[in-house]
C-alpha positions in Angstrom: -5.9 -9.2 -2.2 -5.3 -9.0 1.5 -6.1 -12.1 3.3 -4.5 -11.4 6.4 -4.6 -11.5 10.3 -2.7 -9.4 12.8 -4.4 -10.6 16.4 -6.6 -12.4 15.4 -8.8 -10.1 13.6 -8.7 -9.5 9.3 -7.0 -6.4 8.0 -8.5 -4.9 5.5 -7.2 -1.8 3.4 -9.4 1.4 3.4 -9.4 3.4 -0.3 -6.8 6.0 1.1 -4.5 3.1 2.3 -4.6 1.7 -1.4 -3.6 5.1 -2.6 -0.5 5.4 -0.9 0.6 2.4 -1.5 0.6 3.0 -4.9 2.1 6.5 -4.5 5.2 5.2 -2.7 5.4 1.9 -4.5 4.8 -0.9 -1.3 3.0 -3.9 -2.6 0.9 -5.6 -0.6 3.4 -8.3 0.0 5.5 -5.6 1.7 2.4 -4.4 4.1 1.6 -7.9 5.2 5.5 -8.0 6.4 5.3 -4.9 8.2 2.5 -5.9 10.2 3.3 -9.3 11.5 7.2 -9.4 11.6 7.9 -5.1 12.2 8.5 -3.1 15.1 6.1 -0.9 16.8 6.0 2.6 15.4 4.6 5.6 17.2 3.9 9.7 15.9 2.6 12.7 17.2 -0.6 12.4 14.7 -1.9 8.4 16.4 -5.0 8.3 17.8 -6.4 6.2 20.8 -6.2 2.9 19.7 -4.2 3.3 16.8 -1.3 0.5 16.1 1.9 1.8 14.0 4.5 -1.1 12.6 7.3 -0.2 10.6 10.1 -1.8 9.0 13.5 0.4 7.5 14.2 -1.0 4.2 17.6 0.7 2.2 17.2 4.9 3.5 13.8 4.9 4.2 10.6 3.6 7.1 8.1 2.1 5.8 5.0 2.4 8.5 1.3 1.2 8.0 -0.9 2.6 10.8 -3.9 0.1 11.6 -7.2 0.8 13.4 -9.7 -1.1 15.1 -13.3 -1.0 13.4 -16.4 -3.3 13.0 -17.1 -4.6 9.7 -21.1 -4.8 9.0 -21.3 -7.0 6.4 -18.9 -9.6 7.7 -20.4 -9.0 11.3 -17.1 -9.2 13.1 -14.4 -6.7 14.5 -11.4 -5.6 12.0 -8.2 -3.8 11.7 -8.6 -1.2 9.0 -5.3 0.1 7.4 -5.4 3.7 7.5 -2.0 4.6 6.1 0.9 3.3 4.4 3.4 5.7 4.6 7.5 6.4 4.4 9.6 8.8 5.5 13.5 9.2 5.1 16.1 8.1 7.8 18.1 10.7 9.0 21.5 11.0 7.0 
């Protein structure tokens, strides 16, 4: 499903990730353009370390929040996708 790379390392979708993107209908097609052709987004709620794309399609952002993590099985560093999210533009 996501065979990906956003500097160099995989990005691989965690379970709440999946979620939203079916709640606010972004295919994964959509995700993999945020990431590696969108601009960097930023919020009150990031952590350290935590990268924020976004792209504004029609009204609304569209923002997927990536984290570094290590992945055990594959024994090499990752970006997790934490969030896919969208918000509203101001009218």
């Amino acid at each position: 499903m996501f065979d990906m790379k956003y500097r160099k390392k995989l990005c691989i979708p965690s379970h709440d990730a999946l979620k939203d993107m079916s709640r606010h209908n972004v295919p994964p097609a959509l995700v993999e353009k945020i990431i590696l052709e969108g601009e960097d987004y930023k919020d009150r709620y990031m952590t350290k370390g935590e990268i924020g794309r976004y792209i504004k399609k029609d009204n609304f952002r569209i923002f997927v929040k990536l984290v570094p993590s290590y992945s055990y099985s594959m024994d090499k560093e990752v970006w997790v996708i934490k969030h896919v999210g969208k918000r509203r533009l101001k009218r």
